[in-house]
Every structure is written in structure tokens, then in C-alpha cells.
C-alpha positions, 0 to 999 in steps of 0.5 A: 504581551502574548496572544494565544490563538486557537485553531480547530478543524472539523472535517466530514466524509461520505459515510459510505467512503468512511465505510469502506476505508474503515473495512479497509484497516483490519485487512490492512493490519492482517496482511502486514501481519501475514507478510511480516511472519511468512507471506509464503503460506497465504493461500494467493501465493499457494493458488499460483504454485499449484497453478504453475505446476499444474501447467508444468506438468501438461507440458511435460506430460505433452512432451512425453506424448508428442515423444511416444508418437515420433519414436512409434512413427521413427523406426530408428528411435524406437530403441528403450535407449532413446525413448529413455533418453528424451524422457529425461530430457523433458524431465530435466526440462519440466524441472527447470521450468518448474524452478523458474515458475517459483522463483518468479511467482516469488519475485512477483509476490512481494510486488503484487502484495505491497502493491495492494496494501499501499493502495488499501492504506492510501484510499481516503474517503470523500471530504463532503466538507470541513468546518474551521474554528479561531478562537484568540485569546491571551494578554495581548487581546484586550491589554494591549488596547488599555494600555494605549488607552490609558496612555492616550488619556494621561498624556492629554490627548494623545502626547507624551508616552503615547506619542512614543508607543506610536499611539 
């Protein structure tokens, strides 16, 4: 004989954290998109570019002018040799950390992107609660109890095939 049982599970949420995890799924769903084609051209990562050549370029201009002021103030490292010289040095140097800065705004940027959308895509609202249904149903739900039934009423109260079914 065979018994089926039905379960079903009904659960309820805060309806302002069903709010803000269904305000979470188009972000979601548009970063996957920009990452997938080219995070390279979302405007975080153009924001830190331009910020870390920004900085790049005050140091170098800083450099250049701490240079000018030591060869006016040097009599000997006033010749256009020198002074040509330690400009591209602070070039060179400018141009290195420049290429740092990338490289490490673009080792960062993969991190801080995933990081965010694994945290978006993990927020659950609150459970305020959950109702459980059973339901059983089948054959073996009322054929099982007749069979014992009309066994132990053939059999004379309780005897014969009765008594072998363990009835």
C-alpha cells in the first residue's frame, strides 16, 4: 500500500525587507552585466583613475618645484644639464607610480565589485513567520485500517490471517 504526503511551507517577510532585497535584484542583475562585458568602463573605477593621476601629478608637479627651489638655492646644480636631468627623473618617477596606481586600482577592482554584489545577492529580508501545511493521502491511509478490519472480523475476533498480519 502506498501513502502520499503532501508538505507545503508558506513563509512571510518584513515588508520593508522584502522591499529593499527586491530593490537589491535589478542592481544585481546590472552589475553582473557591466562586470561580464567590461567593469573597466564603470564610472567607480574611472573615479579612482582619475583621482590617483590626480595625486600623481601634485607630487610630480611637487617634486619639479622642491627641484627648482635646491638648484636656485645650489649654485652648482644651476646648469640646464642638471636641472634637465632631475626633471626626468621626477618624470620617470611620476610614470612608474602612475602604472602602480593602475595596476592596483585594477587588482582592487575585481575585490571591491564582488564584494559588493556577494553581499547584495546574500541579504535576506526578515522572516516574521512561516506557516507549515501536511496533508496524507493514498492507499495506504484508509486500505491499510479495512484490510486489518475485515481480517479481524472474518477470522472470529482476532484469529487466523489476523493473527499472522500481526492484527
Amino acid at each position: 500500500m502506498s501513502t502520499t504526503r503532501t508538505s507545503t511551507t508558506t513563509n512571510q517577510y518584513n515588508p520593508s525587507g522584502m522591499g529593499v532585497y527586491n530593490s537589491f535584484q535589478n542592481p544585481v542583475q546590472q552589475g553582473w552585466q557591466q562586470y561580464s562585458q567590461n567593469p573597466l568602463t564603470s564610472s567607480w573605477f574611472n573615479q579612482e583613475v582619475n583621482q590617483s593621476n590626480q595625486m600623481n601629478t601634485n607630487i610630480g608637479n611637487t617634486m619639479n618645484q622642491v627641484n627648482t627651489l635646491n638648484s636656485a638655492q645650489t649654485p652648482m646644480n644651476n646648469s640646464p644639464a642638471v636641472m634637465n636631468a632631475m626633471k626626468a627623473r621626477n618624470q620617470r618617477a611620476m610614470q612608474s607610480r602612475q602604472s602602480q596606481g593602475f595596476n592596483s586600482l585594477l587588482m582592487n577592482a575585481n575585490n571591491v565589485r564582488q564584494t559588493a554584489l556577494g553581499q547584495m545577492q546574500g541579504y535576506q529580508p526578515l522572516q516574521i513567520s512561516q506557516t507549515s501545511k501536511q496533508s496524507t493521502g493514498g492507499l495506504g491511509t484508509w486500505a491499510t485500517p479495512l484490510i486489518q478490519a475485515v481480517l479481524e472480523n472474518s477470522g472470529g475476533g482476532g484469529g487466523g490471517m489476523a493473527a499472522m498480519m500481526g492484527g
